[in-house]
N, C-alpha and C positions, 0 to 999 in steps of 0.2 A: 127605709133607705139603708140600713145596719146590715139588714137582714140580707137583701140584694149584693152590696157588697161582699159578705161572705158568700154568698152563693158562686158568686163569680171568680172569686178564690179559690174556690173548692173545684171550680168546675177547674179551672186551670190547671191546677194540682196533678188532676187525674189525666187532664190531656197528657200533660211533660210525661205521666211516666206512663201511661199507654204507647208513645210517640219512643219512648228507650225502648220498652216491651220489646214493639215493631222492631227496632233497627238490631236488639239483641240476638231477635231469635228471627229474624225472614232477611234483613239486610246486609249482617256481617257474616252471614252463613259461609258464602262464599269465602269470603278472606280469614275464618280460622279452618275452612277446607283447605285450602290452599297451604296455612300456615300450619296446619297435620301433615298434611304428606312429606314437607319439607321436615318436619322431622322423622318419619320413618323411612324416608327414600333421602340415601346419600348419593351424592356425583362426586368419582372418582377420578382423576384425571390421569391418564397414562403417557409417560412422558415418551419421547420417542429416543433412540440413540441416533447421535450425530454420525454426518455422514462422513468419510474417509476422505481423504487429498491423496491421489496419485500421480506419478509423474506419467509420460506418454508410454513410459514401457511397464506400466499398472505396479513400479516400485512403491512402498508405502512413503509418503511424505508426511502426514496427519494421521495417526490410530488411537482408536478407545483404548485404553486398560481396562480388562475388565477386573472386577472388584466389589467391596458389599459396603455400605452405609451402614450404622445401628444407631436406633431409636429406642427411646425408651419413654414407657407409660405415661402418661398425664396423669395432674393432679397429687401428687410426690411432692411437691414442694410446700401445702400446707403443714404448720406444724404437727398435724397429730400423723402426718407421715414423711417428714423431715426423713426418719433413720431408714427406711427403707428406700430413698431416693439415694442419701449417702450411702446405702452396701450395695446399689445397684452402680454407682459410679464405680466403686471401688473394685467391684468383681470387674467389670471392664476393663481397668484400671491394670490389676492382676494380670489379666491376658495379654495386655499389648503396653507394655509398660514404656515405649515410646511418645504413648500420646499425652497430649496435655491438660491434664484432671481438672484443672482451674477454665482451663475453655471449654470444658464439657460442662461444667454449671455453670454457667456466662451464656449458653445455647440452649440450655434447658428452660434457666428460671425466663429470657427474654420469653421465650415464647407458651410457656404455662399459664395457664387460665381458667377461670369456671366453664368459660362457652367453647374453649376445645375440647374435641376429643380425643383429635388423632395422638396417635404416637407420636413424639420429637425426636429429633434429629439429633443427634450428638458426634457424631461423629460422620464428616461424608462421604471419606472413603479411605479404606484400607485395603491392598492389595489380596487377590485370591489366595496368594498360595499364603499367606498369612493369618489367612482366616479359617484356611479348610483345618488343620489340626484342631480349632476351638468352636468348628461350625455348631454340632451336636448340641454340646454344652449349652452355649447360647441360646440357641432354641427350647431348651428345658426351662429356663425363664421367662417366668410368665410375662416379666417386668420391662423385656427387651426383646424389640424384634430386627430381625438380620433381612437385609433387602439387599437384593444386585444392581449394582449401581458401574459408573464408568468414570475413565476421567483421560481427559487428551494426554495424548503422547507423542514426541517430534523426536522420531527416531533416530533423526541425523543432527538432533540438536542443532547449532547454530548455523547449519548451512542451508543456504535461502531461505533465511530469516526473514526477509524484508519484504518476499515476494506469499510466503504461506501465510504470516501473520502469528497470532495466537490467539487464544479466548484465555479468557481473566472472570472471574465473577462479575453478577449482574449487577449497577447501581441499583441505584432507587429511579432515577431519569427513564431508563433501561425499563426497566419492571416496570415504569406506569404505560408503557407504547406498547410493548411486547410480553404478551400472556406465558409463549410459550418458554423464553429467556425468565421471565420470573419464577416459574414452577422448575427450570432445569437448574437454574442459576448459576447458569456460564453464557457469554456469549463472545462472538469474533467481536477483538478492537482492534487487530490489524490484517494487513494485507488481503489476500483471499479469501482468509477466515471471516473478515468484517464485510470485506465486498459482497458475497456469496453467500453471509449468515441466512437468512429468511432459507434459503435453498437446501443448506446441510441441515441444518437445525431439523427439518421436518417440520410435522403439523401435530397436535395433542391428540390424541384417542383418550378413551373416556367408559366406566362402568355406572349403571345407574343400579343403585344395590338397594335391596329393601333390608329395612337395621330394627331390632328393637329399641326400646326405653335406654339399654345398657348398649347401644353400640355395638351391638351382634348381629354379623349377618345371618339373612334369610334367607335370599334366591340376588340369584343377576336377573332383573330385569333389562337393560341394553348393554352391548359390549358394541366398539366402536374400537377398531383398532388403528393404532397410529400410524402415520405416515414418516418413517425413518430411513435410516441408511443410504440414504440419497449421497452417494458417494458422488465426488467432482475428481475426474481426470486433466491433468494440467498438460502444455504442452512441453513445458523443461523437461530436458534429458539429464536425470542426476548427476550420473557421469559426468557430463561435460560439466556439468555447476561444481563440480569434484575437485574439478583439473584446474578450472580460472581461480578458484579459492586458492589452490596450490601456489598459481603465479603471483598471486594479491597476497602471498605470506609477506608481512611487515609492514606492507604497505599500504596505502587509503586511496581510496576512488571509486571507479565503477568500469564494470565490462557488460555492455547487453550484445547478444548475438541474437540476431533476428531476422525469420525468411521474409522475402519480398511481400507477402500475403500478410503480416501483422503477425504471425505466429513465433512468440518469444522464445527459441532453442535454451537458452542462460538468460538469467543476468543477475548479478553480486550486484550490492550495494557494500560497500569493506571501511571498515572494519566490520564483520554480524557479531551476534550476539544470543546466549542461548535463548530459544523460546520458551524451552520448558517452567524458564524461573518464573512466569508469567501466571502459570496455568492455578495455582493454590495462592499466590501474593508472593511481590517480590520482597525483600526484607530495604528497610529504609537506605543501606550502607552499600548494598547491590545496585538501587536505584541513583543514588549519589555518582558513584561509581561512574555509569553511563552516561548520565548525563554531562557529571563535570569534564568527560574525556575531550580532549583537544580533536580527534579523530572523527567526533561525532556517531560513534556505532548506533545511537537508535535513532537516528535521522536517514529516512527513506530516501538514498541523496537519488535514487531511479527518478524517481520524480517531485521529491523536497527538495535538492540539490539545485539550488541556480548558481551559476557558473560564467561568466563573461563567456560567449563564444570563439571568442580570437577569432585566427583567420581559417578555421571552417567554416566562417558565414561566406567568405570569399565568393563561391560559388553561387550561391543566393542573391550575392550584390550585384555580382556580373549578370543573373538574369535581370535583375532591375535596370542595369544601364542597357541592355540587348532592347528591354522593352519599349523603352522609350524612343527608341531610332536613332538620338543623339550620339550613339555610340556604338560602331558595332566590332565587334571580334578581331578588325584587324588594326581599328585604331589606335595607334601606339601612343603612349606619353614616355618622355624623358624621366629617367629616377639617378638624379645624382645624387641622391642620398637622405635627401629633406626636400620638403618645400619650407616657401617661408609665409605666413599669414599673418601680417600687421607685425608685431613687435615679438610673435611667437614661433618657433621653429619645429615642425613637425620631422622627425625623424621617419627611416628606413630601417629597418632590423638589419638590416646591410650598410654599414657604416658608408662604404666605396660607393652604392646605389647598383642598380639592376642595368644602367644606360637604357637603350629605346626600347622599349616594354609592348606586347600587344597582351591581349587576355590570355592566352593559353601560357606562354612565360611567367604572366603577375601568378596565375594559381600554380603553376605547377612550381616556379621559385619564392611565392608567396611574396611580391612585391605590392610592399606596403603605400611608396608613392602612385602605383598606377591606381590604386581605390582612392587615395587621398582626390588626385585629379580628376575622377570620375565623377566622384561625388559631388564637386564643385560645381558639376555640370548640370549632375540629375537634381539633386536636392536631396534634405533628407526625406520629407514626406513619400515621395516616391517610392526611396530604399523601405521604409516603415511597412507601407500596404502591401509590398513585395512579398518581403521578409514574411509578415503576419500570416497572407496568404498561402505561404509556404510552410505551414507548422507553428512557427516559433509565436511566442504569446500568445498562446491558447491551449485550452488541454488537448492531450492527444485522443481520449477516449476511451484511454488503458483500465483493463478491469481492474484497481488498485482502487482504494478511499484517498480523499483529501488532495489531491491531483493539485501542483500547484500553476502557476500560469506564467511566468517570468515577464520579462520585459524587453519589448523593440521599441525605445520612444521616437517621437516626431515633436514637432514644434504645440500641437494641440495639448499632448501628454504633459511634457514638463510646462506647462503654462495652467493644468490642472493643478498638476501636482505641488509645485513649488511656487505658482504665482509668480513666473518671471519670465523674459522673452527666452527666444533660441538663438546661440553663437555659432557661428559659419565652425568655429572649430572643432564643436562638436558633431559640428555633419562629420568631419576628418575623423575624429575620433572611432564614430558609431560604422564609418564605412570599413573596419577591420577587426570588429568583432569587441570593441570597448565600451570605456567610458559606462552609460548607464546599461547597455546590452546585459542581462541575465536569460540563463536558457537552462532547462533541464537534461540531462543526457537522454532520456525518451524522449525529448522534443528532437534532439541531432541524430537521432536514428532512425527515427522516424522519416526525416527531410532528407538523409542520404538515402533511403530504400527509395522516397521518390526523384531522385538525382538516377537511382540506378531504373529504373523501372517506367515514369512517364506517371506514376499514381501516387498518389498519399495514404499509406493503409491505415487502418485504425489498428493500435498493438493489444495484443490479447493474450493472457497465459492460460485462460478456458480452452481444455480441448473436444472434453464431452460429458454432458450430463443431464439427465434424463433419457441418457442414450440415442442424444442428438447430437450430432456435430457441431460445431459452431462453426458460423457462417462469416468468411472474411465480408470486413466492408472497406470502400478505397473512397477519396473522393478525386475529382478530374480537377486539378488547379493551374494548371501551364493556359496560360495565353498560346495564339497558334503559334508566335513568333522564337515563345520559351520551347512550344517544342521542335521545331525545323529547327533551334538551339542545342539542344539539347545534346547531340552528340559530340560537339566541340569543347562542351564543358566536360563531358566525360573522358573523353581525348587528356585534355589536360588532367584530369584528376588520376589517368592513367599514367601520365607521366610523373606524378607528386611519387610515386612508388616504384619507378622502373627506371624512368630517366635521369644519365648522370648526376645533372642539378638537379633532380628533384629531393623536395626536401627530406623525404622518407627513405630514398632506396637507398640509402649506406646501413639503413637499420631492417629490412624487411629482407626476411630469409624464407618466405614459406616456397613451395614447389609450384606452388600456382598462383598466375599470375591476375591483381586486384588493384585497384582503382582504391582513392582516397585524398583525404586533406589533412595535415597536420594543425594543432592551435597553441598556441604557448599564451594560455589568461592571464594577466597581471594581478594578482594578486594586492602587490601597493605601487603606488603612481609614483613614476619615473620618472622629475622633471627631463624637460625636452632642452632646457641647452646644458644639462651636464654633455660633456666631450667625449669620454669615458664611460661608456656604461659596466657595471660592474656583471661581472659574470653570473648565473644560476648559482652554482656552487660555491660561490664564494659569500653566497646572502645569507640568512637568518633560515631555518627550515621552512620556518612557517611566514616567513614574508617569500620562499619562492614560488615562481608562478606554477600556475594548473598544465598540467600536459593532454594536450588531445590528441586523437588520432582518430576519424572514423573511417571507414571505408568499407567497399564492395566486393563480392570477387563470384566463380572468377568471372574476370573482364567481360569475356564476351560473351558465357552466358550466366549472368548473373544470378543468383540464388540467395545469399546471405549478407545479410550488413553484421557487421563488427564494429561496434564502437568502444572504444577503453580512453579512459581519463586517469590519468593518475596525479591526484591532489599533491601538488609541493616538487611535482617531478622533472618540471624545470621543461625542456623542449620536448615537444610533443613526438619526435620522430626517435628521437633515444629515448627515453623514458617509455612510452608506447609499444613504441613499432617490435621489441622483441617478444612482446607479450599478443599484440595482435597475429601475430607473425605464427607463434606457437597454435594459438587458438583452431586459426585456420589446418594447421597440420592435423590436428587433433579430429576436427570436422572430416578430414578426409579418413582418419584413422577410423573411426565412427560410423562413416560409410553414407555421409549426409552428402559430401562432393566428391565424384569419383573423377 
């Protein structure tokens, strides 16, 4: 029985390592094949250079500097060759005695190791013409190698900041979605730069190199070259982006000019800010800086900015009461100054009132009781779907990131939001542009191109890339009634700028003649039975209200919307109207309206 036993042991014995034998030498053949090639066939990845940003007349708005990186040897940071890492710092160090010797070993040691081999990174750019005196040199070192390298540049610094963007170094977030943003280690976080990254950026190219034991190449086995320089042309006219910066000296707001088609001519977001600090890391005290500003410079107010609309919705509200049949264009209401709702008294911006009011009067002298009355009639849901249909709360479509979406409530909204019913007052309120109303200035430019036009365009600062044009998109939103409408609200917006009472024309000077609505947003609420309203100018800066002004021109045949806001600038038609006024001159100077 003993004997058996062992025999069965023994036989086993010799299976198990018969059964390794096999798997050593017939079954894992393949996978230390596999795991040879990988190490005498390197894959090299070649990064591609980012594409260019130009304006519609091929100005440079985004450029590479060109420039070199230097790396230095692996494996330098074990002690028994500590000293030859420090005199390779320090010969560096010698040449460009700008840079910072303590972040060159803080970059080396992070990424030295047994299982690397390449060369590191110490340095990732320094300027051409800085390097060419000590090119040579450098290269006689075995211990350091010199590579061309690039790094963005915003020639016009702070101007259309908000619309170019910048690129900043790559997270970690960044780097695990995007190969090619981890191996460049820049990518777009604003504007066009972030919108249209995957586009500029390019695609990777790649060597597959046969290497010895030591890391030496043999031959290129595949060469794959990269997909770069994918330049985007933008539809801004510098120039003109030049001149609005000029008019916004001191001041905060926004100006967009934009043709009927969605194609953006300007537009400032003001106060800007340089881009450049962006491009290497901005320092904590510069970041501080902007932020803490009262002005808000790096807040995209184009389309971060919500804004009460005042009475630029005017027009919007009038097609709400057209639509409904309840009301149409020449039914008048009396404005002697207020109405009065329960124990609350809604004011007229016109202390004396407007007397009998039709639509073309209420917009074009911005009479506050004819919407108030209106509204009482239609409701607000009504005005809500309107309004919404018409642009406002919802994105425009604009090629920008983070696109915000403001607010037109109804009785559904604030019963989300706040868990409470809806007050008749605040129909009053929301039918002239208050209360909880937020809009972005691309939402009010967008909604005056279709006031001037019959369409809603999508806005766009792409003008061509790939060496395709881009294709306007509109959408059809008028009811039949909005548009057999349609010209009488223009009429009237005609008169907000031309006609005696109209609110604008003591301030509009241009040569040709434009259509528009004034808004003056409140800033802080005004009870309604002070007697006395206190002046703009007599208030606090920053408790005075938003000044709007958008408009069209010219009139009859319509081509551009202009819209300008100036934060804190009290009525929309002073405050605005010299600046829209200019703008326009400027477009005819420019040769965009003859």
């Amino acid at each position: 029985m003993r004997l058996k036993i062992f025999f069965y042991f023994f036989l086993l014995v010799w299976i198990v390592l018969l059964s390794k034998v096999y798997y050593l030498s017939i079954k894992s053949n393949s996978y230390y094949e596999s795991l040879a090639k990988q190490n005498m066939i390197k894959k090299e990845w070649i990064i591609p250079t980012r594409g260019e940003i130009l304006d519609r007349n091929l100005k440079p708005l985004a450029v590479n500097k060109i420039g070199f990186k230097i790396k230095v040897k692996p494996h330098l940071s074990y002690k028994k060759r500590v000293k030859e890492l420090n005199s390779t710092i320090d010969y560096i160090f010698s040449l460009f005695p700008n840079l910072d010797k303590a972040k060159m070993y803080r970059k080396y040691k992070r990424k030295d190791s047994p299982y690397n081999h390449d060369f590191i990174e110490v340095v990732d750019f320094i300027p051409y013409n800085e390097v060419l005196p000590h090119f040579v040199k450098l290269n006689l070192k075995k211990d350091i190698l010199v590579e061309p390298t690039f790094k963005r540049y915003y020639p016009n610094k702070d101007l259309a900041s908000h619309i170019i963007g910048y690129v900043s170094r790559t997270n970690k977030k960044e780097a695990k979605r995007d190969q090619v943003a981890k191996l460049v280690g820049i990518i777009g976080k604003a504007g066009v730069e972030k919108y249209y990254n995957n586009y500029l950026q390019g695609e990777l190219g790649y060597r597959l190199v046969k290497v010895t034991a030591f890391n030496e190449e043999i031959e290129t086995l595949e060469l794959k070259e990269p997909k770069e320089n994918r330049d985007l042309v933008l539809t801004i006219d510098i120039r003109l982006q030049k001149y609005i910066e000029k008019l916004f000296k001191s001041k905060a707001g926004v100006a967009i000019v934009m043709g009927l088609d969605g194609e953006i001519l300007a537009a400032g977001s003001f106060p800007e800010y340089d881009i450049n600090m962006f491009v290497s890391g901005i320092s904590k005290d510069k970041w501080y800086e902007l932020i803490n500003n009262f002005d808000h410079p790096f807040t995209n107010k184009l389309i971060n900015g919500l804004y009460p609309p005042a009475s630029t919705v005017k027009m919007g509200v009038a097609l709400s009461f057209l639509d409904t049949k309840k009301i149409n264009e020449y039914t008048p209401f009396y404005c002697n100054g207020a109405i009065e709702l329960g124990k609350r008294k809604f004011r007229c911006w016109k202390r004396t009132g407007h007397g009998k009011t039709r639509m073309k009067k209420a917009i074009r002298e911005s009479c506050d009781v004819y919407f108030y009355e209106g509204s009482l009639k239609v409701g607000i849901d009504k005005i809500a779907k309107t309004l919404r249909k018409l642009g406002f709360a919802r994105k425009t479509g604009v090629d920008l990131p983070n696109e915000f979406i403001g607010i037109i409530p109804d009785k559904e909204w604030k019963e989300k939001k706040y868990g409470i019913k809806w007050y008749i007052g605040e129909t009053v309120v929301a039918s002239i542009g208050q209360g909880y109303d937020l809009v972005t200035p691309m939402q009010m430019t967008r909604h005056t191109a279709l006031l001037a036009s019959g369409r809603l365009p999508t806005p766009h600062f792409a003008k061509r890339f790939l060496n395709n044009e881009y294709k306007s998109k509109y959408e059809d939103v008028l009811t039949p009634i909005q548009k057999r409408k349609l010209p009488a609200i223009r009429r009237a917006m005609y008169e907000v700028c031309n006609h005696p009472k109209g609110t604008a024309t003591a301030h509009i000077k241009t040569s040709i003649k434009i259509a528009g609505k004034t808004g003056t947003a409140q800033v802080i609420g005004i009870p309604q039975d002070e007697k006395e309203r206190m002046k703009e100018e007599e208030l606090k800066y920053y408790s005075r209200s938003h000044a709007w002004l958008t408009t069209y021109g010219p009139y009859k045949n319509p081509k551009y919307v202009v819209t300008v806001l100036v934060e804190h600038g009290g009525h929309g038609g002073s405050a605005a109207g010299p600046i829209v006024s200019k703008i326009y001159d400027k477009l005819i100077e420019l040769g965009y309206i003859k």
